[in-house]
C-alpha positions in Angstrom: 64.6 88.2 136.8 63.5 84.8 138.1 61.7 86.8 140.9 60.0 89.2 138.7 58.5 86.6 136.2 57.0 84.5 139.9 55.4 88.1 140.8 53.0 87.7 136.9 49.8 87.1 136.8 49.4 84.2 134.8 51.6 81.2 136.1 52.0 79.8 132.1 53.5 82.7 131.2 56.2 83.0 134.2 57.0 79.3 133.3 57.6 79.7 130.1 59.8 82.9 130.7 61.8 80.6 133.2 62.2 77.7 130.7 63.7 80.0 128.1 66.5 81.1 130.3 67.1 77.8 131.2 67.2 76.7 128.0 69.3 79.4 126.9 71.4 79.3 129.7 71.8 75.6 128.5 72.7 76.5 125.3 75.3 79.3 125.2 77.4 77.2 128.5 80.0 75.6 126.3 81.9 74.8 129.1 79.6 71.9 130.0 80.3 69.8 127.3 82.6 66.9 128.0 84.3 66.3 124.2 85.0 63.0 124.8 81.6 61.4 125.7 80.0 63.8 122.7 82.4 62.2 120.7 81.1 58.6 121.2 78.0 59.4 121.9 77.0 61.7 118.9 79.9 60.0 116.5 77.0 59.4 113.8 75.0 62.4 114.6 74.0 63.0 111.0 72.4 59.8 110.7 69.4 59.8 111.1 68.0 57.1 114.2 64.8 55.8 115.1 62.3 58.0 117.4 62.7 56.9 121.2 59.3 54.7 122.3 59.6 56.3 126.1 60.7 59.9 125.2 62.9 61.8 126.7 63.3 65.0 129.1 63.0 68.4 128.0 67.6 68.1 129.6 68.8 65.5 126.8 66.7 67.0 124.1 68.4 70.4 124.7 71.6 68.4 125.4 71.6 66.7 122.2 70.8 70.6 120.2 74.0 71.7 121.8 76.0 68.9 120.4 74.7 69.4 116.8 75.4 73.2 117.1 79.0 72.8 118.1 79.9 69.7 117.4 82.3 70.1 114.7 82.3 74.3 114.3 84.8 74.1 117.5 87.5 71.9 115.4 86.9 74.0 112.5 86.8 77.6 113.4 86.3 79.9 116.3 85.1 82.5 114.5 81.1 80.7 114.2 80.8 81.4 118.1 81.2 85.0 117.4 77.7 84.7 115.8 76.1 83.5 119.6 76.5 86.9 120.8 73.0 87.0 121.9 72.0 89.6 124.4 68.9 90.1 126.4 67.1 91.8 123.3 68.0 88.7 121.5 66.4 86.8 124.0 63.1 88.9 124.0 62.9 88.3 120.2 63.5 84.4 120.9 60.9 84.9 123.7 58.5 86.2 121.1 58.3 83.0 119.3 57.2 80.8 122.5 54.7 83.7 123.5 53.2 83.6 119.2 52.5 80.0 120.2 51.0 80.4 123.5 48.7 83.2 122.0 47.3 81.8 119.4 45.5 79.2 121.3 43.4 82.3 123.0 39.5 82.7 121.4 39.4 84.7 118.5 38.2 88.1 120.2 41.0 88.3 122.7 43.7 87.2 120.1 42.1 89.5 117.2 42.1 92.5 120.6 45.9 91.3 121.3 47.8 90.7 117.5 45.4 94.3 116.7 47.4 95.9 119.6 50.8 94.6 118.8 50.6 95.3 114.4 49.6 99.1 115.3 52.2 99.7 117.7 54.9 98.4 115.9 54.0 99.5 113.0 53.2 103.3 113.9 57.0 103.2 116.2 58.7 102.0 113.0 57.0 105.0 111.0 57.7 107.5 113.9 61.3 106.1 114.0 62.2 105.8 110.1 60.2 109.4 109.3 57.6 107.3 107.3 54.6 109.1 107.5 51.1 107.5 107.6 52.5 104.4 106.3 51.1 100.7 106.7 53.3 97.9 107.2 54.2 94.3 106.5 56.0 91.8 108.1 57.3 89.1 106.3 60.4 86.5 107.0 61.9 86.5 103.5 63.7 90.3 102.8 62.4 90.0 99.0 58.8 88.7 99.7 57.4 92.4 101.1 59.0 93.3 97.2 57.0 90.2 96.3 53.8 91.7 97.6 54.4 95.5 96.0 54.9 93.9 93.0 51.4 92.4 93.1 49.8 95.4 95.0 50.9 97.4 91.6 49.7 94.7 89.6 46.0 94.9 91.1 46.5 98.8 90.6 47.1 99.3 87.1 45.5 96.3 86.1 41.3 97.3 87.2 40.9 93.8 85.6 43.2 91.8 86.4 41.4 89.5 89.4 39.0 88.7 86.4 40.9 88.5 83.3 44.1 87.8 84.7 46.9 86.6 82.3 45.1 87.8 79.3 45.3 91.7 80.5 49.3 91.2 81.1 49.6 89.8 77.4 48.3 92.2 75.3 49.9 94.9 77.8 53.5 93.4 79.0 54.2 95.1 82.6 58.2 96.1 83.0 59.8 96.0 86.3 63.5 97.8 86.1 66.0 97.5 88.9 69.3 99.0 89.1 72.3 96.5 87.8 74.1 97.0 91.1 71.1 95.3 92.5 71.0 91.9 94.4 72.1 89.2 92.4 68.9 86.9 91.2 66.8 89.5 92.4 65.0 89.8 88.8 64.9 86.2 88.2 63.1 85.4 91.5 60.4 88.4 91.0 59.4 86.8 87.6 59.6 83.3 88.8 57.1 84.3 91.8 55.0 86.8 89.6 54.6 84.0 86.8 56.4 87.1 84.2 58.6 86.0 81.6 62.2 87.5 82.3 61.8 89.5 79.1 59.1 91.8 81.8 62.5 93.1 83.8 64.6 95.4 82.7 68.2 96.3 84.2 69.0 99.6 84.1 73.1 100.3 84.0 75.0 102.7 86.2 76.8 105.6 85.4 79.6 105.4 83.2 80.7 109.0 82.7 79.4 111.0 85.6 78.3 110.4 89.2 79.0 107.3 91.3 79.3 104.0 89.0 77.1 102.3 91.2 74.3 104.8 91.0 71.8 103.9 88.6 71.5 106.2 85.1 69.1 108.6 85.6 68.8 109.6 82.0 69.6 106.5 80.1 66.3 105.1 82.5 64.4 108.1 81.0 64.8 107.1 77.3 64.5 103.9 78.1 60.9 104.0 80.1 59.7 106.3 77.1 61.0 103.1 74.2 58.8 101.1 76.4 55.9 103.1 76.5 56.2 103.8 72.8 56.2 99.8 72.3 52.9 99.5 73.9 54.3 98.3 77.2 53.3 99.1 80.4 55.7 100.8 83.0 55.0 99.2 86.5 57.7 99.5 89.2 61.4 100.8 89.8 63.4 99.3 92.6 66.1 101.8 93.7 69.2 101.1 96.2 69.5 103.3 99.5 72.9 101.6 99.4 74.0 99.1 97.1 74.7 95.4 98.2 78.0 95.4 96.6 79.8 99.4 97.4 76.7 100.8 99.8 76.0 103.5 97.3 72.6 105.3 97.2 70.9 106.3 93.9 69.6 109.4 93.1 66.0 108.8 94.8 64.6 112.4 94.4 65.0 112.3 90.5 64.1 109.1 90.5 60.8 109.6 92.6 60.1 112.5 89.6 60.9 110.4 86.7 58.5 107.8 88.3 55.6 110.0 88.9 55.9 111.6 85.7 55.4 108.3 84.1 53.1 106.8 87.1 55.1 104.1 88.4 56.2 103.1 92.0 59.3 103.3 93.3 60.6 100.8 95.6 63.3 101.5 98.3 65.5 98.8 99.7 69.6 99.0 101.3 71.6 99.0 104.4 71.8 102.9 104.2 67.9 103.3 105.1 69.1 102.4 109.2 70.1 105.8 108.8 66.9 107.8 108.9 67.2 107.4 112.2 69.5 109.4 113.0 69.7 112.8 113.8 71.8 113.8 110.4 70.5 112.0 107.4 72.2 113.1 104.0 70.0 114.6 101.9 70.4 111.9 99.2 69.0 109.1 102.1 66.4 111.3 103.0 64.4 111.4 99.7 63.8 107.6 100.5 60.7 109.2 102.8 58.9 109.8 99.7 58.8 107.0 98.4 56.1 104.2 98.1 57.3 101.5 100.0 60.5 100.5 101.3 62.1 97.4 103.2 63.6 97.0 106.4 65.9 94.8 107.7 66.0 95.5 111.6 67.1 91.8 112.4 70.8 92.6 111.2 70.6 96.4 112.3 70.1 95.8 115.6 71.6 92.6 116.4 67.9 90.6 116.8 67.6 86.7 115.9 64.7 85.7 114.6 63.0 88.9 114.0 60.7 89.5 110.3 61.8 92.1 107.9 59.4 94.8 107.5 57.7 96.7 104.3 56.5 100.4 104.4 54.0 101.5 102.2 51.3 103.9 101.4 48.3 102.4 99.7 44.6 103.5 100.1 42.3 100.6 99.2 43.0 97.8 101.8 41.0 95.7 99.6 43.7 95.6 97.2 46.4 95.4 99.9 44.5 92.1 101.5 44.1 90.7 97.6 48.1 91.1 97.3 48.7 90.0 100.7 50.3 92.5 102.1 47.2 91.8 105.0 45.8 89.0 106.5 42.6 88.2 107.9 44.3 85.6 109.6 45.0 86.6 113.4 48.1 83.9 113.5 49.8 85.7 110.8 50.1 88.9 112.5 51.8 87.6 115.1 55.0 87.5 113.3 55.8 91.1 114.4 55.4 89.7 118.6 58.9 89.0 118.6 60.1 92.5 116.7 56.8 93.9 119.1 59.2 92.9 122.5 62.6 93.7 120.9 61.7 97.2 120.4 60.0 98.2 123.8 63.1 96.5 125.2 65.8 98.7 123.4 63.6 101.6 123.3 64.0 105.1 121.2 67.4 105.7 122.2 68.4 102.2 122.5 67.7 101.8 118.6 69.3 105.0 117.6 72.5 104.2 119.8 73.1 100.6 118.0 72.5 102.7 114.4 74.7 105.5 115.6 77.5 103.3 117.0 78.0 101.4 113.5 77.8 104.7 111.9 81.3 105.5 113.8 82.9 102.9 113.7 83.2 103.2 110.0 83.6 106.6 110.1 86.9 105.2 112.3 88.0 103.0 110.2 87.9 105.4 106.7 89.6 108.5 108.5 92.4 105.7 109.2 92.8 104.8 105.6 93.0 108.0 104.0 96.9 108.0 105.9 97.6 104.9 104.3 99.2 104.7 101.5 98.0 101.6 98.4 94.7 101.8 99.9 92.6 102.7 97.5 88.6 103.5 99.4 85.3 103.7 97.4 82.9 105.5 99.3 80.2 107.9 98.3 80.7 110.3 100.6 83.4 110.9 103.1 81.4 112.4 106.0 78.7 110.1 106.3 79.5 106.3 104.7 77.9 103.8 106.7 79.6 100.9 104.1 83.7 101.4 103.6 84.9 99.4 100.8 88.9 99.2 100.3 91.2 97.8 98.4 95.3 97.4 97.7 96.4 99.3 95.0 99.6 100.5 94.0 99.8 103.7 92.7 102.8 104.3 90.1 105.2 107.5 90.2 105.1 110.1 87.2 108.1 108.0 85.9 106.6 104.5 86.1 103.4 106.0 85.3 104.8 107.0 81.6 106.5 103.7 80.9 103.6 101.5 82.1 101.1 103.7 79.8 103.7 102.7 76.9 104.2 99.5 77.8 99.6 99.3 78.1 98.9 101.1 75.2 101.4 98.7 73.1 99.5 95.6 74.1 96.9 96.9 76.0 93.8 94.1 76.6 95.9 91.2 77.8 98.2 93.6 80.6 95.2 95.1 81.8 93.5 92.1 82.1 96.2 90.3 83.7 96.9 93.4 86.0 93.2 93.3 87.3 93.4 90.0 87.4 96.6 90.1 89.8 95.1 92.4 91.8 91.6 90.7 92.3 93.8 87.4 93.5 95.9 90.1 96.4 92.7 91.7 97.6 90.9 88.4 97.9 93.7 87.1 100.1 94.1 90.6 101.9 90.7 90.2 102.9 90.6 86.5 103.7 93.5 87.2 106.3 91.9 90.1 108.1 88.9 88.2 108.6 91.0 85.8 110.3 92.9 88.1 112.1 90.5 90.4 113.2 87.3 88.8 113.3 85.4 90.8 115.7 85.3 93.5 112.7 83.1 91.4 110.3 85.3 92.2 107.0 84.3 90.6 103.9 85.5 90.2 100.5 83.2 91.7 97.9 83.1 91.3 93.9 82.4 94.8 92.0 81.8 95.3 88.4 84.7 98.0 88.3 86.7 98.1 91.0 86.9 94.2 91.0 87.8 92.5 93.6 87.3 94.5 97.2 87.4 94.3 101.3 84.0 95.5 102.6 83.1 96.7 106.4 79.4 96.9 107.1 79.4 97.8 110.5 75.3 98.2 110.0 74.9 94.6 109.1 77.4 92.7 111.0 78.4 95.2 114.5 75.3 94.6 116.5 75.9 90.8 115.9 79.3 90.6 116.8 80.0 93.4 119.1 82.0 95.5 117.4 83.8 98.1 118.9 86.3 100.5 118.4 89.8 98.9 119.4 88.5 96.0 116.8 88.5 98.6 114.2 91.8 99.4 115.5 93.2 96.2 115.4 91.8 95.6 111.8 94.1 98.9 110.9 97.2 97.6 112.5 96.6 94.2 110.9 96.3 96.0 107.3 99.7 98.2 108.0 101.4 94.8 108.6 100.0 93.1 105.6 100.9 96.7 102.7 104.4 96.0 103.1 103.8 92.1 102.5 101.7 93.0 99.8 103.9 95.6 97.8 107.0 93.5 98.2 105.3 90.6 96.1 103.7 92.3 93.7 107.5 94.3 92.9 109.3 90.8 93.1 106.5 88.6 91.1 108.6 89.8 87.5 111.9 89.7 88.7 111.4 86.3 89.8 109.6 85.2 86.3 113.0 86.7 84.5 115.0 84.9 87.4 113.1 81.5 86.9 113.1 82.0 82.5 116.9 82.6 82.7 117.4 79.0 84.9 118.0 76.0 83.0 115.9 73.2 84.3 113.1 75.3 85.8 109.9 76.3 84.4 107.8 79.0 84.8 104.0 78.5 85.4 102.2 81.7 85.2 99.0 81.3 87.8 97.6 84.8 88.3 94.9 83.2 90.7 98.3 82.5 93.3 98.4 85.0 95.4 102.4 84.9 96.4 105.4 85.3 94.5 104.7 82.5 91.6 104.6 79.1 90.6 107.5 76.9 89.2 107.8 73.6 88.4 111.5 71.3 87.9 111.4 70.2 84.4 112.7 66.3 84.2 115.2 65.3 81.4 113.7 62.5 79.8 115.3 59.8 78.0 113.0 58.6 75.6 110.7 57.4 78.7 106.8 57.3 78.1 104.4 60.0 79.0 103.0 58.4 82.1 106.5 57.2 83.6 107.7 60.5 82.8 104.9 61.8 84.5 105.4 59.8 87.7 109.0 60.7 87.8 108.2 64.6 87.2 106.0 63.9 90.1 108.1 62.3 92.5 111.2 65.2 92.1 108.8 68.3 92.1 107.5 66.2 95.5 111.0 65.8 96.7 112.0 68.9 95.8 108.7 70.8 98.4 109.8 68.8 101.5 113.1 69.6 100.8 112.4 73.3 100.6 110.1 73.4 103.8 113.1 71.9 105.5 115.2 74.7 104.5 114.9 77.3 107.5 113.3 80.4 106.2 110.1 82.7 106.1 109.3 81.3 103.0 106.0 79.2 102.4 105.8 76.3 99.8 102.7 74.3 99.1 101.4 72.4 96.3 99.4 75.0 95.5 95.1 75.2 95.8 93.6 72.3 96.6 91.6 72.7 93.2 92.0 74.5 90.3 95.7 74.5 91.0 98.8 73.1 88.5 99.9 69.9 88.8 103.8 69.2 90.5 104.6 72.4 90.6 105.7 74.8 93.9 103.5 77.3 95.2 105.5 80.4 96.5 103.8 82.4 98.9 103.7 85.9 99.6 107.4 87.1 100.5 109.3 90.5 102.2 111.2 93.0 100.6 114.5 91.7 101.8 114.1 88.0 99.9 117.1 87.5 97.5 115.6 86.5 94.5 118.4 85.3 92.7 120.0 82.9 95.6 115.8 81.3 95.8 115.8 80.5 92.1 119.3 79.6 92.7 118.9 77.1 95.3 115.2 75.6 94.0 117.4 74.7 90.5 120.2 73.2 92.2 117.9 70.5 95.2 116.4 69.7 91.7 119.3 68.9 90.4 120.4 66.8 93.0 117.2 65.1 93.6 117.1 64.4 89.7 121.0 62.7 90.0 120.5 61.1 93.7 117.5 59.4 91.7 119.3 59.0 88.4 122.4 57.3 90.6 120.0 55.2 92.2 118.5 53.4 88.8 122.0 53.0 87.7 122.8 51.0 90.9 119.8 49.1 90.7 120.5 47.8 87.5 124.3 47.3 88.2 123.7 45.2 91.7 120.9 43.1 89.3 123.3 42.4 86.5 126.0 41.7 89.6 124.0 39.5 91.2 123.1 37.5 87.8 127.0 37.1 86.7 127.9 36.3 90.4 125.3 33.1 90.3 126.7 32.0 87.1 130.7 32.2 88.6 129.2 30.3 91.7 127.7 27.3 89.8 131.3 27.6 87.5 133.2 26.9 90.6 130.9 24.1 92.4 131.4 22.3 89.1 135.1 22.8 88.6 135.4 21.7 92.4 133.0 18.9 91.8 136.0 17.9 89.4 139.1 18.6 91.3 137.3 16.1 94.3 136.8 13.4 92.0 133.3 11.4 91.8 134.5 9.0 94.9 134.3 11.6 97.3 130.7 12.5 96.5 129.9 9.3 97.7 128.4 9.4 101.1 130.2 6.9 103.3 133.2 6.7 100.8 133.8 10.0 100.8 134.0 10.7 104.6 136.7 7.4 104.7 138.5 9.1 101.6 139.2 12.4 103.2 140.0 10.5 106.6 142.7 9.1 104.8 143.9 11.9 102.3 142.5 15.0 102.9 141.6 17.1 100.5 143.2 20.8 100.4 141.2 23.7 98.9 141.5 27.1 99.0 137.8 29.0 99.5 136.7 30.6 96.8 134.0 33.5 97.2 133.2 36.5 95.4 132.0 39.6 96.6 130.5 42.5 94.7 132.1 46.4 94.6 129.1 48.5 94.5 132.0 51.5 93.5 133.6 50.1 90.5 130.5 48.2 90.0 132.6 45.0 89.7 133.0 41.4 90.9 136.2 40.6 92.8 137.3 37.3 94.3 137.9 36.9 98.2 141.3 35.0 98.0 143.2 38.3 99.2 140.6 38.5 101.9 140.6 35.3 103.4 144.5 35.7 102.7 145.0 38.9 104.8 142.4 38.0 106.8 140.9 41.5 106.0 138.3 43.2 104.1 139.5 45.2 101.3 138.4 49.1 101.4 138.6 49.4 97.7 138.4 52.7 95.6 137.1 55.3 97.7 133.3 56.4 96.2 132.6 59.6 94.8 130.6 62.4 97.4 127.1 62.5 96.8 126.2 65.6 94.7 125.0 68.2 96.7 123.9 72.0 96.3 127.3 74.3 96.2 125.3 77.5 97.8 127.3 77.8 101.1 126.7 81.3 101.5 127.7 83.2 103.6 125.3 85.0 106.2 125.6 87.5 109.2 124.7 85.8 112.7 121.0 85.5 112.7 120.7 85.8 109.2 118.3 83.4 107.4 117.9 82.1 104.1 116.9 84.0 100.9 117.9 86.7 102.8 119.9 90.1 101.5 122.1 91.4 104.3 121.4 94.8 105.9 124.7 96.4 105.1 125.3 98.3 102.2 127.6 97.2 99.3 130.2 100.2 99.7 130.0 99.5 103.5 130.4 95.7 103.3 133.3 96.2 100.7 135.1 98.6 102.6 135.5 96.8 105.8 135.8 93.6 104.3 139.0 95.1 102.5 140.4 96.2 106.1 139.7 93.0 107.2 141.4 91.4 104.8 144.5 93.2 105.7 144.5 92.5 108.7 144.3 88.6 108.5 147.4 88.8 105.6 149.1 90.7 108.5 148.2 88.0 110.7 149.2 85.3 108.7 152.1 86.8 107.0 154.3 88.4 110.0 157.6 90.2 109.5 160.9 89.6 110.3 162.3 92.6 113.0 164.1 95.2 112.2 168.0 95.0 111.8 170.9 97.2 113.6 173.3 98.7 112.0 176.2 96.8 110.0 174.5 93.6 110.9 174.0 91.0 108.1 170.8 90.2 106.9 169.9 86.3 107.1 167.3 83.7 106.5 164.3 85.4 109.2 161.9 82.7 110.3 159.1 82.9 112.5 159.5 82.3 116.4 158.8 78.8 117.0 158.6 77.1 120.3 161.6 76.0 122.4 161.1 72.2 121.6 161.1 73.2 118.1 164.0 75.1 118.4 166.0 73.3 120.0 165.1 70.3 117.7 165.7 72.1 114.6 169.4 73.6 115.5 170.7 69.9 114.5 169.8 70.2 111.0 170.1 74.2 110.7 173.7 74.0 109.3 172.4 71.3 106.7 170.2 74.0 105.3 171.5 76.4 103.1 169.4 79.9 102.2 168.9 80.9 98.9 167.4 84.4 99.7 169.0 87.0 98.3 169.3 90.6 99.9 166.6 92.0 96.8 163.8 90.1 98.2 164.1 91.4 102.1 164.0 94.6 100.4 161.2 94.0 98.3 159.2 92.8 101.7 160.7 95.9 103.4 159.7 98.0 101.1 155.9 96.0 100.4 155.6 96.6 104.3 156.1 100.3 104.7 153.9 100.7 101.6 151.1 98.4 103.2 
């Protein structure tokens, strides 16, 4: 390439060409950066500094852009460099940029010659390629200012006066904008603030309830509703319909809607992900009424993978005086060189370039929705099976006819609060289902959406997010085989979640906190037995077990996951359960949570009680001590207290006293004197101290076997050869004496012992004298042939 861009004509260009590969080339090399001299170097990058007096190189400027656009993402997450997957058309769109620059410093003929060039050509390929017929075209960064401009085009339509009169022709005839409620959110909102409408000037219309898709807007209720206006002296003005919603991807009804709007003389507005599609060489007939409308938005930047590239509005207007007074054209030369960069992009991909990126994403979720009709607690919400460029999913556990009847008893008995908390439930597993396949398969761009209806869902765009992260079809794979792993996880909790609140109800000393934002088994929490302590030292000491009583469960060796819980919005010293398998003994967890509790709570109970024994210990011990220096102070005598007396003195008559000590018995709790030690020159042991409580859950487990969980083996299976087991160890331990001949007397039978034994045990043989009678060897005859 370097070659071809030293073969143009004009030198500034070439060099401009080779910068940006340098620069890019710069840029996306993250094996350059040394971490450690970025670290010192850039510590307090978001500080700002002072400007350099010298300058610096075009090397350290780029330098220093790479360090703030990967400085901290690396430590974080792996998943933002996924979003640098910029190809060559990426870097013609990023070369469109420098070249807008370079342009518009050209005289005004040659730049109006050049930017005329570049707006007709894009804009008559984008009408070829989107079947928009002698459409006109605007380019605009923001995706809702081309709506912006419509809005005002329509304005200056209906309104003959309203460049002269202005605000007064909009108050004594209020203009009414309806969009569909399955619209953007703070769409409405930011159309009034821009238009300078009150809010009471947009109207949302609701979806279907009964019939049809409940994302599709209400054809019939937005019939009554335009004719109530009309009747009130209001003024219809615009409808904005979805070609796919933002939420599910569904597409309204645009050829009733496109009647309904020219019976009434109103403009319909197209906007949605599902418009990439006209592209194609199949476009459902539902998509394809989008061709008749009056204007519609594109957003090719996201479609085809381009940085940097303008969204573009189609419409059909014929007074271009009108269309430059709304601005949907400039006189300016500069501001049509904002579709340079889409301008390169496209002659770059080309016709078959553009329709293979559309047509690619278009499989892939055709992929990934075949797979999940052959799972099973997938529930899908697509509008229609053959051709759904948006797949929305969710878990959902279907009941049998059986469970089905009770839990429509069980709902219709109390029926707000279990469907809410059901919902509620689910909303919390789908939101952590789709938080771990975006971990785990990040390549496939899966997000978690919020729907009025189905609530809480996992959404795969391939249209908006394949072109930038290079999707393909293994990661689609890989996203299934992730989602088979996580069902079973899934089911398991949600089928162990009551069983564990009955488990955890039943328990004395635990307490059940009911969290339906926890996605995992549940939430419990150690109550403390207070003894008339206050609130806040009862609350430090509820604090310090529940604390205790985590780290000692993490130290346990099993699959399970405790935490404190969210980091906000989360209860206070409680355990967070996570999500569990179907194998988890319930019973032996709530078990074993109850009883480390316990002990914590007596380890820390026996540990005030021996801090206030060793205190008062330590008090009566001084008081003994200063009781014996006195009483020796008067066995001595005051002569030998004297210095240099007293020395003479016990030269002369020694004085004999036994030492006196004391030492404390942290058992009993006690003081004890130390004449019997210094007596037997020996340390007494004492009382021997009680065990430290401890947990009495020594189950047993099959090699391999962890904790919490059931064993494999049946219950007839494990009885049955635990049974023969058994009889073989009592044969074992229990052997019998061997069989007698004929006519010989039956005696005292003892087991063989060795010969040392033997022969050490025939000196007191004829000392011992049996007491078995003949009735017992029969009895243990007759035990043995029945065993």
């Amino acid at each position: 390439m370097d070659a071809s861009l030293e073969k143009m004509v004009d030198p500034t260009l070439a060099e401009m060409g080779k910068n940006l590969n340098e620069a890019m080339k710069m840029l996306e090399d993250n094996q350059r950066k040394v971490e450690e001299e970025n670290e010192k170097k850039y510590a307090r990058k978001d500080i700002p500094g002072p400007l350099q007096g010298s300058g610096q190189d075009m090397v350290s400027i780029l330098q220093l852009v790479q360090n703030l656009m990967h400085g901290e993402e690396e430590e974080e997450t792996s998943q933002a460099y996924r979003l640098q997957n910029v190809g060559e058309q990426g870097h013609m769109a990023l070369l469109g940029h420098s070249l807008a620059a370079y342009i518009s410093v050209l005289d005004k003929e040659r730049l109006r010659k050049l930017t005329t060039r570049i707006l007709s050509d894009t804009t008559l390929w984008l009408c070829r390629l989107f079947r928009y017929e002698n459409g006109s075209a605007y380019y605009h960064e923001d995706d809702r200012d081309g709506l912006l401009k419509v809005c005002r085009l329509v304005i200056h339509t209906r309104y003959e006066d309203y460049t002269l009169e202005g605000f007064n022709l909009l108050y004594a005839k209020q203009p009414v904008i309806y969009i569909s409620s399955a619209a953007r959110t703070g769409l409405g909102q930011a159309l009034c603030n821009q238009l300078g409408l009150p809010l009471s000037c947009m109207c949302r219309v609701p979806c279907n309830t009964m019939f049809g898709s409940q994302h599709q807007m209400d054809v019939a209720l937005l019939d009554r509703v335009i004719k109530d206006d009309v009747e009130s002296g209001k003024l219809p003005l615009l409808l904005v319909a979805n070609a796919g919603t933002p939420g599910a991807g569904h597409t309204d009804k645009l050829g009733r809607l496109k009647e309904l709007c020219e019976q009434h003389n109103m403009w319909l507005h197209v906007e949605g992900v599902n418009l990439a599609t006209l592209a194609l060489g199949y476009v459902s007939s539902s998509v394809l009424a989008a061709t008749k409308c009056d204007s519609m938005t594109l957003t090719l930047g996201s479609w085809l993978g381009l940085p940097a590239v303008p969204a573009v509005t189609l419409y059909r207007h014929e007074d271009p005086s009108l269309s430059l007074a709304a601005g949907l054209t400039s006189s300016q030369a500069v501001e049509k060189l904002r579709a340079l960069p889409l301008w390169l992009s496209l002659q770059y991909l080309g016709h078959d370039g553009i329709v293979e990126r559309i047509k690619h994403a278009s499989q892939l979720s055709q992929r990934l929705l075949e797979n999940l009709k052959n799972l099973d607690f997938i529930k899908t919400s697509v509008e229609d099976e053959l051709s759904s460029p948006v797949v929305v999913f969710k878990f959902f556990r279907e009941y049998s006819n059986g469970d089905q009847t009770s839990h429509a008893a069980q709902a219709s008995t109390i029926q707000h609060p279990i469907i809410s908390n059901e919902r509620h439930v689910y909303d919390t597993f789908n939101q952590w289902l789709g938080e771990q396949l975006a971990q785990l398969a990040p390549a496939s761009g899966v997000d978690v959406v919020e729907l009025e209806d189905e609530g809480t869902c996992v959404r795969f765009s391939p249209l908006m997010t394949s072109a930038v992260l290079g999707t393909e079809i293994q990661d689609v794979d890989q996203l299934v085989d992730c989602l088979k792993m996580k069902i079973p996880v899934l089911t398991s909790t949600l089928q162990l979640r009551e069983e564990f609140e009955q488990e955890v109800r039943r328990t004395v000393g635990l307490l059940y906190i009911e969290d339906l934002s926890w996605p995992g088994l549940g939430v419990v929490r150690y109550s403390y037995h207070s003894d008339g302590k206050n609130d806040d030292k009862q609350e430090k000491e509820l604090e310090k077990i529940n604390t205790e009583l985590l780290k000692k469960l993490n130290e346990l060796e099993s699959d399970l996951t405790f935490s404190l819980g969210p980091e906000f919005g989360g209860q206070k010293n409680c355990v967070y359960i996570g999500m569990v398998t179907e194998d988890l003994d319930v019973s032996e967890l709530v078990e074993t949570i109850a009883a480390t509790g316990r002990e914590i709570e007596e380890n820390s109970r026996l540990l005030e009680n021996m801090t206030e024994v060793v205190r008062k210990g330590i008090q009566e011990a001084q008081l003994q001590l200063q009781k014996a220096n006195e009483e020796r102070l008067l066995e001595e005598g005051l002569l030998r207290q004297i210095p240099v007396v007293g020395s003479v003195l016990n030269w002369f008559s020694p004085f004999q006293a036994s030492p006196k000590g004391r030492t404390f018995n942290l058992t009993a709790g006690s003081l004890e004197s130390t004449e019997s030690t210094y007596v037997s020159k020996a340390q007494g042991t004492g009382t021997t101290p009680p065990p430290t409580p401890t947990s009495s859950l020594a189950k047993q487990r099959l090699p391999g076997q962890k904790i919490f969980k059931r064993s494999v083996r049946s219950s007839d299976t494990f009885s049955e050869t635990s049974s023969i087991s058994h009889c073989d160890d009592l044969e074992k331990a229990d052997p019998r004496p061997p069989a007698l001949s004929p006519g010989q007397e039956q005696g005292p039978w003892e087991p063989e012992q060795p010969r040392e034994q033997r022969e050490g045990m025939q000196v007191n043989a004829e000392d011992v004298q049996s007491d078995q009678l003949p009735g017992d060897c029969a009895r243990a005859e007759e035990g043995e042939s029945q065993r």
